[in-house]
N, C-alpha and C positions, 0 to 999 in steps of 0.2 A: 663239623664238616661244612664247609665252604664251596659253594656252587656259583658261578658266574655265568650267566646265557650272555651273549653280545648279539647285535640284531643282527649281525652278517660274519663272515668269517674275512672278505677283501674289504680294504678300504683304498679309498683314494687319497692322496696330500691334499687337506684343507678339507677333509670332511668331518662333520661326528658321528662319533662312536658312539651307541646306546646303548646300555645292559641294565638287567637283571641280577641283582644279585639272592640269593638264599643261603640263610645260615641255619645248619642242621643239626639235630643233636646226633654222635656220631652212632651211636648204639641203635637209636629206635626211629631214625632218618625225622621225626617230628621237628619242628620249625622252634627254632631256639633264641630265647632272651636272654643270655646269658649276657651278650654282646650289642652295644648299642651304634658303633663305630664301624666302618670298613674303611682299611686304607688299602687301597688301590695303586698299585706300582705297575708300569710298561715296560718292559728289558725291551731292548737291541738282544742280538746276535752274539754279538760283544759282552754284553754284559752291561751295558750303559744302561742306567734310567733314564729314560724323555719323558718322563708323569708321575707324579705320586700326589695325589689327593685323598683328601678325607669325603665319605660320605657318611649320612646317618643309614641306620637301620632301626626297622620299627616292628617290632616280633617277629625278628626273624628275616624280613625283609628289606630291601632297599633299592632303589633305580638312581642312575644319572646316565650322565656323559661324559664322554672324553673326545678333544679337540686333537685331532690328525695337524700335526704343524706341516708346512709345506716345507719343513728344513727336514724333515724323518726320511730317512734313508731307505729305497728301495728294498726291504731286505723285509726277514720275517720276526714278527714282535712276538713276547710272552705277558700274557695278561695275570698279574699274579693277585690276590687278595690275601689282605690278613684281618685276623680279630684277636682280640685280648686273649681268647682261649688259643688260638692258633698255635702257639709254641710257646713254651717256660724257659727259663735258661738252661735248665739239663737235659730238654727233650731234644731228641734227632730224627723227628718225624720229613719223610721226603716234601718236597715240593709241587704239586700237580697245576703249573701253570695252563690257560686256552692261549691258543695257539691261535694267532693272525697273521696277515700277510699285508703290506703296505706299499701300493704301485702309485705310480704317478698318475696315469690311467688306465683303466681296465684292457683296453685294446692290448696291450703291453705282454698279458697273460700267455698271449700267443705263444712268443719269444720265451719269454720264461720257462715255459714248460717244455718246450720243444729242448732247449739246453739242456734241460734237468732228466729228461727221458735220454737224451745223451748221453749225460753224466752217468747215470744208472746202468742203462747198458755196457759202460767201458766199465763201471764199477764192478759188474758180474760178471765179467770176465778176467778181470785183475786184483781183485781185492780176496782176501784173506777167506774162506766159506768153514762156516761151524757146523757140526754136527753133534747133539748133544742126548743121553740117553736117563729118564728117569724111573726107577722102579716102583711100581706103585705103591707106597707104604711108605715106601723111603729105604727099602736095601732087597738084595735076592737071598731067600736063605735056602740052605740045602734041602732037594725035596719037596717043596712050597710050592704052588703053583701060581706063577705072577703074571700079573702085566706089566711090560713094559711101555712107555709111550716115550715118542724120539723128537727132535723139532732139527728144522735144518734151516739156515739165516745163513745171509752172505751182507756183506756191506755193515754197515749200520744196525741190523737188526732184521731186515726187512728176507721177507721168507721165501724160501726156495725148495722147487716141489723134486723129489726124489724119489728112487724105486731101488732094490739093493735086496740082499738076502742075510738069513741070519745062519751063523755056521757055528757047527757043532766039533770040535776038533776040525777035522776035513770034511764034515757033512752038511750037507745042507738040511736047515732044518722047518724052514720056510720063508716063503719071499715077503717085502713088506715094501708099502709106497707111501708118500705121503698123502693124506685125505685132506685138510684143509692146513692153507697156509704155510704150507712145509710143516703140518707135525701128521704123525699116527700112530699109531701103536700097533703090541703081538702080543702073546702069549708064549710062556717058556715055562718051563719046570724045571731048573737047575741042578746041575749036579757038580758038589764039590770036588775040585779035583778035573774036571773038564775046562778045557777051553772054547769060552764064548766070543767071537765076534760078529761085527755086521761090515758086510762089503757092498758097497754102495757101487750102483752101474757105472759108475766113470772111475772104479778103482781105488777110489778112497775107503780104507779100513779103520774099522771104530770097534775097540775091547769091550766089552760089558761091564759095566761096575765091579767090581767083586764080590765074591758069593760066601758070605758067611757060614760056618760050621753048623749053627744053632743060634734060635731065635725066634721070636715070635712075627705074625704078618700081620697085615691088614690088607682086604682088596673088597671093593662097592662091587656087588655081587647085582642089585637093579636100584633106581632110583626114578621112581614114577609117582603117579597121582596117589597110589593107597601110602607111601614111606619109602625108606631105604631102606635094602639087606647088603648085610657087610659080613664077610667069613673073616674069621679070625683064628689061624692057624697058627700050630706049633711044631718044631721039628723033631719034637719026641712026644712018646703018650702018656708024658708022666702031668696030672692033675696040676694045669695053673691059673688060680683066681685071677681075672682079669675085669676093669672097670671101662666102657665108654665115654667118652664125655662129646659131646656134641654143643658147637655155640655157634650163636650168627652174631657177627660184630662184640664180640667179647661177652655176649650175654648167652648162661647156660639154659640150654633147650629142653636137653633132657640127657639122662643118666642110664647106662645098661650094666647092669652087674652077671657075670654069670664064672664058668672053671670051663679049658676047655683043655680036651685030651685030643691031642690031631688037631681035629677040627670044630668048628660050633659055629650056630646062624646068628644074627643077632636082625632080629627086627625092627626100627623106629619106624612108629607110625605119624606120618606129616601134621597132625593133628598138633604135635609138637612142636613143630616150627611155626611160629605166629606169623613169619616176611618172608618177602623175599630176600632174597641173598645168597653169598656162600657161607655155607656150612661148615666146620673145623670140624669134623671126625677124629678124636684121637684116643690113643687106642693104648693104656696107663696099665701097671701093675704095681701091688705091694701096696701100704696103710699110707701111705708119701705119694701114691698115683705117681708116678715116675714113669713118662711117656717112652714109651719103643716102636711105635709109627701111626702115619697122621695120614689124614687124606681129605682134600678139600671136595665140595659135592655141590653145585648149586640146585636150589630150592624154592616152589612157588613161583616159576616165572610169570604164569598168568595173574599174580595177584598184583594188578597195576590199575592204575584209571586208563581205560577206554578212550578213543579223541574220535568224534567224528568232524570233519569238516567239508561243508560243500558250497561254492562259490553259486551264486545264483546264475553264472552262463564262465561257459570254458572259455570265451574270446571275447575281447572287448576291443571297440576304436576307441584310439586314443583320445584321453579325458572324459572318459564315461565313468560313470556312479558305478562301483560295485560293491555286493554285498557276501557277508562268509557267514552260513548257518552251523555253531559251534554247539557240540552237544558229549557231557561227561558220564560214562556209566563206569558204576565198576566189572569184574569180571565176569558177573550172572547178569549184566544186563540192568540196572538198578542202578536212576539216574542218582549223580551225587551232586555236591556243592562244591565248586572247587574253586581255586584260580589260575588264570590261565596270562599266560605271556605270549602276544601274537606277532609277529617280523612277517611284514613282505617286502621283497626285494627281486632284484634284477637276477637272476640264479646265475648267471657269472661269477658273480659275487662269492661262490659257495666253493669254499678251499679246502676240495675234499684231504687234502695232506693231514686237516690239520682240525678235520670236523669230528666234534665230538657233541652227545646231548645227557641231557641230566637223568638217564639212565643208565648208560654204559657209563659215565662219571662218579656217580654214586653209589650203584650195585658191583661194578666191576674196577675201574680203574683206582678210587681209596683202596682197594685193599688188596691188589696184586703191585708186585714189585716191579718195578721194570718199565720200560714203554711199550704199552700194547699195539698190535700191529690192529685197524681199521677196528677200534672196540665196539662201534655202536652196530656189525654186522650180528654180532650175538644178540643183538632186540631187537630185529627186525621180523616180524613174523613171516615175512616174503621170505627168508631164508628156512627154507625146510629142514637145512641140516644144523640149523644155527645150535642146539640144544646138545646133538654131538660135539660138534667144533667148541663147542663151550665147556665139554667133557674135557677132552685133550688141550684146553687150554689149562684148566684148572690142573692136569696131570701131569703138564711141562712148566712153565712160567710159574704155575703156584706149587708147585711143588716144594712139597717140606719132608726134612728130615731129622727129626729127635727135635723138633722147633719146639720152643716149650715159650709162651708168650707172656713173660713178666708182665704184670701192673706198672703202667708208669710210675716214675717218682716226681714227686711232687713239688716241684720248683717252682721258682718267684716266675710269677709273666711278666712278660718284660712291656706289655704296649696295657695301658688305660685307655679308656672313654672318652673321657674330658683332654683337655688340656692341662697340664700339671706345670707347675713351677714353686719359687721360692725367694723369697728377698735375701738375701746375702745379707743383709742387715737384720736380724731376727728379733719380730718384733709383728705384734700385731696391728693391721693398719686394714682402710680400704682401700682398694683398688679399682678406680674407672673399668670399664670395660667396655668398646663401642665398635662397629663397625661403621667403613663407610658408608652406610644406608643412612647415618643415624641413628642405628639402634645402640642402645645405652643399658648401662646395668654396675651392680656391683656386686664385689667381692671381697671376702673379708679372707683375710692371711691367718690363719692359726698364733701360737705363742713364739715359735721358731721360725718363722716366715712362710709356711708353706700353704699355699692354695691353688685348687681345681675350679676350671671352669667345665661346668655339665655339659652335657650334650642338648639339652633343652634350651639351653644360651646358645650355645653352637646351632644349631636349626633355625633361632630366631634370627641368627644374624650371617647369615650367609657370607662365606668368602674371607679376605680376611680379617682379623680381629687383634686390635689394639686395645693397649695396656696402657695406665697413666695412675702411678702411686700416688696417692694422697696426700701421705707425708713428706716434709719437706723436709726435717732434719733428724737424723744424719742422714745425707744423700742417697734414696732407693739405689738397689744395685739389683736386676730382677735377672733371673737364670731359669730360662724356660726352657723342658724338655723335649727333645724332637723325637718323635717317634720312630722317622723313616730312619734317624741314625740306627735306632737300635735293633731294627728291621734289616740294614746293611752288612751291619754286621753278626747279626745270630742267621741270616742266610747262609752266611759263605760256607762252603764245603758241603750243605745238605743235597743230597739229588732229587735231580728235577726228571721226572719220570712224565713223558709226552706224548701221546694217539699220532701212531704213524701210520704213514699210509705212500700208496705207491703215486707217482706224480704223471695223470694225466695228460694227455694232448686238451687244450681247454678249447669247448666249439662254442666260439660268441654269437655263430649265429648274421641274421642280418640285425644289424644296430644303426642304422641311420637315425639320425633323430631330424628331421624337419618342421620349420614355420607352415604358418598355414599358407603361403604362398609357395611353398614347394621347394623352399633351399635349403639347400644340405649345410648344416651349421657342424660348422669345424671341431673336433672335440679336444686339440689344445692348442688353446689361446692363453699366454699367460698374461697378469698387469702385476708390476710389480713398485712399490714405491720405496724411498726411507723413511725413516722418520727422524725430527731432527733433534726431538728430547727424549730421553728418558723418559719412558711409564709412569705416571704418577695416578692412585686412584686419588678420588675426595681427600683424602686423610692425609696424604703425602702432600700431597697436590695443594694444600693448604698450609701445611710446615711449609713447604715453599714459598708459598707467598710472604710464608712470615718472616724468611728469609732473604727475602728481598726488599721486605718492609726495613728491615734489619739491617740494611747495607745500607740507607739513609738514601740511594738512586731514587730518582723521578724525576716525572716527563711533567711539562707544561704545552701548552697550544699556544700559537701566536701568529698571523697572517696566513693561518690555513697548514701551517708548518709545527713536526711535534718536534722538540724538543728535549735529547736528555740531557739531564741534571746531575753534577757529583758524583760524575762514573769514571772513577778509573784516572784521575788526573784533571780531569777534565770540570770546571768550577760552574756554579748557578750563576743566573744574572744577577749584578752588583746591585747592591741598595742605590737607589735614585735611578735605576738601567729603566731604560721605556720599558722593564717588563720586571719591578724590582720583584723579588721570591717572596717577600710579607704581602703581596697583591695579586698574585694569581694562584690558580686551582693547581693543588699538587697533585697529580695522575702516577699511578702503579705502573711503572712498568711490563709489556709484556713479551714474554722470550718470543724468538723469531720475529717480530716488530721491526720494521725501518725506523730509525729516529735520526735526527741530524745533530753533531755536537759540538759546543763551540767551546774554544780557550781564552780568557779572557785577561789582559795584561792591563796594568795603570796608564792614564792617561786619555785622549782623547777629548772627546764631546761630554761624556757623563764621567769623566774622571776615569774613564778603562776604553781598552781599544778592543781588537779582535786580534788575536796572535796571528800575523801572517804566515810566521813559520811553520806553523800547523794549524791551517785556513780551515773553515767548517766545513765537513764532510759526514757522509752518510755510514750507518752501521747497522749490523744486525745483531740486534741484543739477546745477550745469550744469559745475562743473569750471574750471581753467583752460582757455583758448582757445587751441588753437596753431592753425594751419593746416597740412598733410604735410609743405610746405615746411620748416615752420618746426621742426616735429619732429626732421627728418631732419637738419638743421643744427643743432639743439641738442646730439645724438648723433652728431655727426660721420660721417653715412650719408650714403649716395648709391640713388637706384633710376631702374633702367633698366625699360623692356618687351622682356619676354618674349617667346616664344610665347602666343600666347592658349591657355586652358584646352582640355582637350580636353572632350566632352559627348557621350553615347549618343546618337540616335535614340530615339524613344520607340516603342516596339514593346505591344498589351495583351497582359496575361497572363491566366492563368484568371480572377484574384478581377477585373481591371477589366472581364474580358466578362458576369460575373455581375452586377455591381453594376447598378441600373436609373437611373441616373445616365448621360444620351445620352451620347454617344460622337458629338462632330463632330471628329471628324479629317477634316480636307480634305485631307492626304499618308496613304497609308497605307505606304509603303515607300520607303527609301532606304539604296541600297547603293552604297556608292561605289567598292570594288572586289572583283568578284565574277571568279575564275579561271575558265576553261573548260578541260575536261577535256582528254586527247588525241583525243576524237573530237567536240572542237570542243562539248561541252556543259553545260550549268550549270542548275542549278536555285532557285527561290529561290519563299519564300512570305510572302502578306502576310495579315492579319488587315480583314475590311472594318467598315466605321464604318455610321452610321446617317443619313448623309447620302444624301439619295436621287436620284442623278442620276448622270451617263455621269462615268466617270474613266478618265484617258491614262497610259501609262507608256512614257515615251523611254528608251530605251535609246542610251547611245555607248559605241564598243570600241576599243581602241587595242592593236596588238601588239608597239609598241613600237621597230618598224625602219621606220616610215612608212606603214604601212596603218594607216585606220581606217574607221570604221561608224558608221551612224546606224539606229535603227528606232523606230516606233511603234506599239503594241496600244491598242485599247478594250476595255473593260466596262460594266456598270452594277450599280448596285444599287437593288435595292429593297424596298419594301414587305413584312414577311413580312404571308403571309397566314393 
């Protein structure tokens, strides 16, 4: 399992992106080696890529950035990650991308949301509304006494609160509303042969599943701090052996055996469940356990790391020191070692649409189907009912019916570690290996041409990484593998299941930012320039040269005036010319350069004139044209991607807090991993900006065997006086 934190949820065009990544194992949430690689893909709306980089990971771990282009399109991005374990080619596991928002400027949000609360309200009144009914097991049978629980959505998914009655033939047999999010539930005791529906106050009627003759139930009778009781009825009283099986994330918890005539209790006591998580109740018969209803349960919520955090003063003027007293207990209070991920920011920034944190990510949203409606309201301890609502979430959206969960099978993965490729020419050789930095290395090809470059080569040589065969004959032919291809294409068709949420009016608040002389500094100003060559790093950027070396062009000096040489028609100075070419300094051309160029015909003073037809004149030398492509095949190269570059955080120091030049930092801190001490504590300090409004800092901690934590602080700043 794959967890991504990014340090904010808004960005602006032209800023970076900072995250957090964690890679877990999916069963016991522990921090996992399996995978030493993250590749990092940004969708559009559309479906476009704007980003796919390689990061390393180091047990488990990893951090960088991503570069906001000021060409990204106002619109909302999907932050996706994958690992070598991520998907095989026969798995059809969904997609759980984080969710961003990308404005040109924050002030922008205004507009935005105001449309979108717009849109929503015409949505709810003209779009399509569901109402959908789950029995608890998984069916009604005749006699049995169930719960049913109901959910009601309109639009998109997003939930709608209702009140309606449940009717027995023509009777009513009681009223029902929804309690959170549009879902709740009732109770009914079915009878075959009657007719069940629900009619909903504005007139919409809705049938009852259908009530089976005979068959066995399942209904979670309590689920507290000593265990869960679950009855398991039958619709006759004749003796049938029945088995529980109970698992959190595919691993069996524990086992209940017993025969039940009518009725029978069955008790698990929590001692049983090692995590947290939900629970799979299901509920088997006969030597084959052959399931006839299931029921999801979650378990353990308080078993998480504790977060406390407290800023040493609620308000700060702008560009003051401040400091956050971080401190980890587990759920008895009993500090631990952990690590911690800390983001402050401008709380603008915070796009509730589309916020989620590494508990309702990894407890809740892996392993329920669907887009959950606002997930991280179920780990909020401020939500009192959150633990109900988390009932009837599990009894509508998770709801299963005769689900019986195969063992994956066990396909080829399609993404490696290293970089992989192979010589078309098979044959054992080495192979250069260097990045622009410099850094250098080799590789040797197996008997068929095949060789991997590590990840350990990859970390040392950041960004990208070029290839240069050894052997000369017969001509290297090298076919390296890309990974995002095969990431493009074992995506398409899986769903991408996303934390929705309903879209606020956003309050920015006052946001002046001013100089210390009191002027309100504009917040968009663009500069924009061209540029007039092609990208070259080091590596390119010197195939170049040598390609130009290679055109036999150059410049000489002479009366203060340069000179090109053998460009394009155009001839050097004549043996015996006041400047013959055996007697002066031959100089490199270089692109965008003024040089002035002359044509030289027979005759005159030195036995050659000046073509007046085509008199000296000036140019801007643009070089021959290759394309990287074409570079890299001239010189027999190959390049692959790297890890992307690593990049500090920008932190002010004294001279940029002196300087009167504003300071809008909308982040003032990011620490991606901060250790806690043995009495569970960490400190950390950040530098405030001149932005003047409330800012959040999320904290998430991982200890690395399966506990983790969420928290959040305010401040503000403002105005000195």
């Amino acid at each position: 399992m794959l967890y991504i934190f990014p340090n904010k949820d808004i960005y602006e065009t032209g800023e970076d992106m900072w995250f957090k990544a964690y890679l877990m194992d999916r069963q016991t949430l522990a921090l996992s080696d399996r995978s030493q690689t993250l590749y990092l893909q940004v969708r559009s709306e559309t479906g476009k890529v704007v980003w796919s980089e390689k990061y390393p990971l180091t047990s488990g771990r990893g951090d960088g950035h991503i570069y906001i282009g000021e060409n990204w399109l106002q619109e909302e991005y999907y932050l996706e990650g994958y690992t070598r374990s991520s998907f095989t080619t026969d798995s059809t596991t969904a997609i759980h991308p984080r969710r961003i928002r990308v404005v040109d400027r924050v002030t922008q949000m205004d507009s935005i949301s105001s449309e979108a609360v717009k849109r929503d309200s015409i949505e709810r009144q003209t779009t399509k509304h569901r109402f959908d009914l789950f029995p608890e097991g998984g069916q009604l049978i005749d006699g049995i006494n169930a719960c049913v629980a109901f959910k009601a959505t309109y639009g998109k998914g997003f939930p709608e609160d209702i009140s309606g009655k449940v009717m027995e033939d023509d009777r009513e047999i009681t009223a029902i509303r929804s309690l959170h999010d549009g879902m709740g539930m009732f109770a009914i005791t079915p009878r075959w042969g009657k007719d069940y529906k629900v009619i909903l106050s504005d007139g919409r009627t809705y049938p009852l599943p259908a009530i089976e003759r005979t068959g066995m139930g399942l209904r979670v009778l309590r689920n507290n701090e000593s265990g869960i009781t679950v009855v398991v009825s039958a619709s006759d009283t004749i003796a049938r052996p029945f088995t529980i099986l109970a698992k959190i994330r595919g691993m069996l918890c524990c086992t209940a055996k017993g025969v039940v005539k009518g009725q029978q209790i069955v008790r698990m006591p929590k001692e049983r469940f090692p995590m947290q998580g939900i629970a799979e109740i299901t509920l088997t018969v006969g030597d084959n356990l052959f399931p006839v209803a299931e029921r999801l349960v979650y378990v353990n919520p308080i078993q998480r790391l504790n977060i406390t955090a407290h800023t040493d003063r609620q308000q700060y003027n702008r560009r003051d020191e401040g400091k956050v007293c971080l401190r980890v207990t587990d759920h008895g209070g009993k500090p631990l070692k952990a690590e911690l991920a800390v983001s402050i920011f401008d709380k603008a920034y915070l796009y509730l649409p589309g916020h989620e944190n590494i508990l309702s990510h990894c407890y809740l949203s892996e392993e329920i189907r669907g887009n959950i409606f606002n997930p991280s309201y179920y780990f909020d301890e401020r939500n009192e009912d959150r633990l109900q609502a988390l009932n009837l979430l599990l009894m509508t959206q998770g709801w299963r019916r005769y689900v019986w969960d195969k063992e994956p099978a066990q396909g080829r993965p399609l993404l490696t570690d290293g970089v992989s490729g192979k010589d078309l020419v098979a044959r054992t050789q080495f192979i250069q290996v260097f990045s622009p930095q410099s850094d250098t290395c080799l590789v040797m090809s197996d008997s068929i041409g095949r060789f991997e470059i590590i990840p350990a080569m990859m970390d040392a040589m950041r960004g990208n990484i070029y290839l240069k065969p050894m052997a000369k004959s017969p001509k290297p032919k090298l076919s390296l593998v890309n990974p995002f291809d095969s990431i493009s294409y074992h995506q398409q068709g899986r769903p991408r299941y996303l934390p929705q949420n309903h879209i606020f009016e956003t309050a920015n608040g006052e946001r002046d930012i001013t100089n210390a002389f009191g002027t309100v500094v504009l917040k968009d100003v663009y500069v924009t320039a061209k540029r007039r060559s092609p990208y070259r790093d080091k590596v390119t950027g010197y195939l170049d040269s040598l390609a130009i070396m290679a055109s036999g062009e150059w410049v000489c000096k002479h009366g203060g005036q340069m000179y090109l040489n053998d460009y394009h028609g155009y001839t050097h100075h004549p043996e015996d010319c006041f400047c013959p070419p055996s007697k002066v300094e031959h100089l490199m051309p270089k692109r965008g350069e003024i040089y002035r160029v002359i044509k030289y015909v027979p005759g005159g003073r030195y036995l050659v004139d000046i073509d007046m037809n085509d008199p000296p004149h000036d140019i801007v030398y643009n070089g021959p044209q290759y394309t990287e492509e074409e570079l890299l095949k001239k010189y027999g190269m190959s390049k692959a991607q790297g890890y992307y570059p690593r990049r500090e955080f920008y932190e002010p120091d004294v001279f940029d807090l002196s300087s009167p030049t504003p300071d809008s930092r909308n982040s003032l801190q990011w620490k991606p991993a901060i250790p806690t001490d043995e009495n569970g504590k960490a400190e950390i300090t950040f530098t405030a900006s001149d932005v003047n409004t409330e800012f959040i800092g999320i904290i998430e901690a991982i200890d690395g065997t399966g506990l983790m934590g969420y928290q959040t602080f305010t401040f503000r700043i403002i105005r000195n006086k």
